[in-house]
C-alpha positions in Angstrom: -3.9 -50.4 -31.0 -1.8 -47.3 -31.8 -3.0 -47.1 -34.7 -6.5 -46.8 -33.6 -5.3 -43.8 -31.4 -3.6 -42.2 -34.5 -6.9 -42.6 -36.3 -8.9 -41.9 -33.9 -7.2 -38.2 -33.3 -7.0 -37.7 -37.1 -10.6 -37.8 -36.9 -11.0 -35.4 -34.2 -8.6 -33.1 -35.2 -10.2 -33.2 -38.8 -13.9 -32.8 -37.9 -12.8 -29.8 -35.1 -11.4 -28.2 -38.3 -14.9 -28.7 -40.4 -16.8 -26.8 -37.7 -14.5 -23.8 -37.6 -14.2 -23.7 -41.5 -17.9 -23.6 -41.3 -18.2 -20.0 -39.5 -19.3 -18.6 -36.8 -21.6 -20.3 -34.8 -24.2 -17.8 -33.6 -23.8 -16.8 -30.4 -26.7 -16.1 -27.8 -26.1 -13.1 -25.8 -27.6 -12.5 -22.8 -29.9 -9.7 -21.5 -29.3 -7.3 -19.6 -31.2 -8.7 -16.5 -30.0 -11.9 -17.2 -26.4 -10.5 -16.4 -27.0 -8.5 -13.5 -29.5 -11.6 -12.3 -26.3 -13.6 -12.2 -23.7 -11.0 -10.8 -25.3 -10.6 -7.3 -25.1 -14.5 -6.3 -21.5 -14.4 -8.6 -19.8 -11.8 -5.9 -21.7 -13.4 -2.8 -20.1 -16.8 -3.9 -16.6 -14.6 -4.7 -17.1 -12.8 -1.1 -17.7 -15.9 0.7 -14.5 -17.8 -0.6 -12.3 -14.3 -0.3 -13.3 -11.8 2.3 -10.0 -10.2 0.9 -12.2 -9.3 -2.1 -14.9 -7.8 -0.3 -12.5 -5.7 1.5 -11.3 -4.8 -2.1 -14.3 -4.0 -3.6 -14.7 -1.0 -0.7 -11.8 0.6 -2.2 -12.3 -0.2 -5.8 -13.1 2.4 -8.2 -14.9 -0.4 -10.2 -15.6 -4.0 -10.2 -16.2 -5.8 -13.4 -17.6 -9.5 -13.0 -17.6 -12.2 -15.5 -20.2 -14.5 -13.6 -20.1 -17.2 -16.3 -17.0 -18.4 -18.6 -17.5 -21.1 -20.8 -13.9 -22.3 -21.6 -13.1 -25.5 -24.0 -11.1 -26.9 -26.8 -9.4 -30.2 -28.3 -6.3 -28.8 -30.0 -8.1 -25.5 -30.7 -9.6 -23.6 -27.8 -11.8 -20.7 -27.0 -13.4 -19.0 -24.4 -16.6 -16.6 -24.1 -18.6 -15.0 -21.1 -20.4 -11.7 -20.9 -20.5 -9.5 -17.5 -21.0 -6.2 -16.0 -18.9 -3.5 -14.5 -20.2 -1.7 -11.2 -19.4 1.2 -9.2 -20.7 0.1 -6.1 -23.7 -1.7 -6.3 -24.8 0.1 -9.7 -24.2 -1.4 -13.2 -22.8 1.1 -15.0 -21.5 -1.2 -18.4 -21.2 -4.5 -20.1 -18.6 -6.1 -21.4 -18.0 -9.7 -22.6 -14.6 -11.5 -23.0 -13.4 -13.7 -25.4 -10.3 -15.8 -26.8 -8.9 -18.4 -29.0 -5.8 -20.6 -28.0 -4.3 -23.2 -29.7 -2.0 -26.4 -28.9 -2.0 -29.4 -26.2 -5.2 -28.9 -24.7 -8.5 -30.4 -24.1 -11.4 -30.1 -21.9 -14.6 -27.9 -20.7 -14.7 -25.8 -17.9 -17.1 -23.0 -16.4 -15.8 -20.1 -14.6 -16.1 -17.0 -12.7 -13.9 -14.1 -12.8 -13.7 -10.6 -10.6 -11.7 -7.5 -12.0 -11.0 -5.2 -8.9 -9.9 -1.8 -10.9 -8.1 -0.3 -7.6 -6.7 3.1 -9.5 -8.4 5.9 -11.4 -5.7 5.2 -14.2 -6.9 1.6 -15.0 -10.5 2.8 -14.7 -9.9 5.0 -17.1 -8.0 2.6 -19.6 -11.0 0.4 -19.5 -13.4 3.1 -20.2 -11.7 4.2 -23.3 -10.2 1.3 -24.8 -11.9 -0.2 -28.0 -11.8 -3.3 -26.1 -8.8 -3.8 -23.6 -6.3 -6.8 -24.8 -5.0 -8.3 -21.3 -1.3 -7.6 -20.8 -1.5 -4.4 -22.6 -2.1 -1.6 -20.1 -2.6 -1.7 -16.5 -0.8 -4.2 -14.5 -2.9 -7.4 -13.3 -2.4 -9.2 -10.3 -4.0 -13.0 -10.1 -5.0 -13.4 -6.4 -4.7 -17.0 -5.5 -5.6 -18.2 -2.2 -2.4 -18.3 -0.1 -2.4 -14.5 -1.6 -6.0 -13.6 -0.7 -5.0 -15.0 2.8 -2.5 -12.1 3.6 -3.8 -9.8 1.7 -4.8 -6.2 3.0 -6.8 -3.5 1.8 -3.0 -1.6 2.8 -0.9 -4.2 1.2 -2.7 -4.3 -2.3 -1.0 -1.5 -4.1 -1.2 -2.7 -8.0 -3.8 -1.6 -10.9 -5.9 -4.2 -10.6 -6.5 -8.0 -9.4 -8.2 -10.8 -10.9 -10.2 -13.3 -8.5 -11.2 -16.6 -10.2 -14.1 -18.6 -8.5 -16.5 -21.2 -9.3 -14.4 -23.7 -11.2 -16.7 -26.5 -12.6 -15.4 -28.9 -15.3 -12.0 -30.3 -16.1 -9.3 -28.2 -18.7 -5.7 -27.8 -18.1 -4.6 -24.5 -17.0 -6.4 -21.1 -16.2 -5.4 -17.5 -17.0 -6.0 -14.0 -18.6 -3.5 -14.0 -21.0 -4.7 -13.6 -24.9 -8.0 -12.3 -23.3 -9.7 -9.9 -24.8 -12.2 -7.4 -22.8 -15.0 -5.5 -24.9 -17.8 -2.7 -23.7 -20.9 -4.5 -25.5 -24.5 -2.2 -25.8 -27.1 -4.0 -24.2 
């Protein structure tokens, strides 16, 4: 039976590699409508699970909202979702996210993220970065719920703070790290 199990990942591991030696799969952006279609019900969902958020976002020079991250790998990982930043209730950009992990891992998972960019600095860093590698630059908080709880609109005092929402799917572990975040021209 081990042997079958040996085999059997062999295989995997083996055909995964095929399709990324192939090259790039193309990918099918969305529009811009389609994006801001999916923001408005992505932050009522956010505010409804996190008022903390909501208080946030009144303070927030920016907001930039990923309302659909498609996250999966066997061995070799990746990530992809598009969204757009607003200053208040305009869309003002859009940017997509991406990244590639590799090592024990295996799964699918969708997900919804929620920059909060609380300082003129980390606005700014965004805006002019040729796409802004998480854990370079301004400092992130990840708000977790025991955190989003307590928190005030007097006690957050960092750059900026990440929300995740919407989890659907099963993969082992969530973050920002090896993120990248990139202005895209719709």
């Amino acid at each position: 039976m081990r042997n079958y199990s040996c085999l059997l990942i062999g295989f995997i591991t083996l055909a995964l590699g095929s399709i990324c030696l192939a090259g790039p799969v193309p990918a099918f952006a969305a529009s811009k409508a389609e994006i801001d279609r999916n923001v408005d019900p992505a932050l009522k969902t956010l505010y409804s699970k996190y008022p903390a958020a909501k208080e946030l976002a009144k303070n927030a020079k920016a907001v930039l909202i990923f309302p659909q991250i498609v996250k999966g790998g066997f061995l070799v990982g990746g990530l992809y979702g598009e969204g757009a930043l607003r200053k208040g209730s305009k869309t003002v950009a859009y940017y997509n996210t991406v990244a590639a992990s590799y090592g024990l891992q295996a799964g699918i998972q969708k997900y919804a993220y929620a920059l909060f960019f609380m300082t003129d600095a980390a606005f700014a860093y965004l805006d002019r970065s040729d796409g802004w590698e998480i854990g370079v630059g301004p400092s992130i908080v990840i708000v977790d719920e025991g955190m989003a709880k307590s928190m005030t609109t007097t006690t957050a005092k960092s750059d900026v703070y990440a929300f995740f929402f919407s989890q659907q799917g099963l993969m082992a572990g969530m973050g920002l790290q090896g993120s990248k975040i990139t202005k895209i021209e719709k």
